[in-house]
C-alpha positions, 0 to 999 in steps of 0.5 A: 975794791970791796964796798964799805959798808956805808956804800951799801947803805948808801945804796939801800937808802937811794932805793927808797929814794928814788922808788918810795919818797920820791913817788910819794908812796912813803913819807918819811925823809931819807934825813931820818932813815937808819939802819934801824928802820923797818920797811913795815912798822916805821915806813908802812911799806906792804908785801908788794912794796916789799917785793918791789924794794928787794927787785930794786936792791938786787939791781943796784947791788948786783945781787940776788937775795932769796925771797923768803930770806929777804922777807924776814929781814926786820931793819935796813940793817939786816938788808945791808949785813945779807949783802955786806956777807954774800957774793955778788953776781959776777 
C-alpha cells in the first residue's frame, strides 16, 4: 500500500522531533511546523543539522536522497514531494 502524502510528513515532522526538538537543538513546537518551513531561515538548522536530518529521513523513509539534491530543498515540502515522486529502496 502506497503512503499518503500526510504519512511522509508525518515522517518528516517525527525526525525533527525526535533528533532536533527533543534534543534541544531547535525551539520551534512541531504544532507549528508545515510544510512551508525552511530547515535554515525558519528552524536555524546549519549544514551539519542538514546532513544529519537527510541521515535521518533516508532511514525512516527507506530512501536515499542525493546530497546535492537535498541540500537545495527549500521547505519540508520540497522534502516530502522528492519522496512522495522516488522509489524507495527495496
Amino acid at each position: 500500500m502506497e503512503e499518503s502524502k500526510q504519512d511522509t510528513f508525518s515522517k518528516l515532522v517525527r525526525v525533527l522531533q525526535v533528533n532536533f526538538i527533543d534534543e534541544e537543538k531547535i525551539s520551534r513546537p512541531k504544532e507549528e511546523i508545515t510544510r512551508k518551513t525552511r530547515l535554515y531561515e525558519d528552524l536555524g538548522m546549519d549544514s551539519f543539522d542538514q546532513a544529519e536530518y537527510l541521515f535521518s529521513v533516508e532511514e525512516v523513509c527507506g530512501i536515499k536522497i542525493p546530497e546535492q539534491k537535498a541540500y537545495k530543498f527549500a521547505e519540508l515540502g520540497d522534502w516530502e514531494r522528492y519522496i512522495e515522486t522516488h522509489p524507495r529502496n527495496g
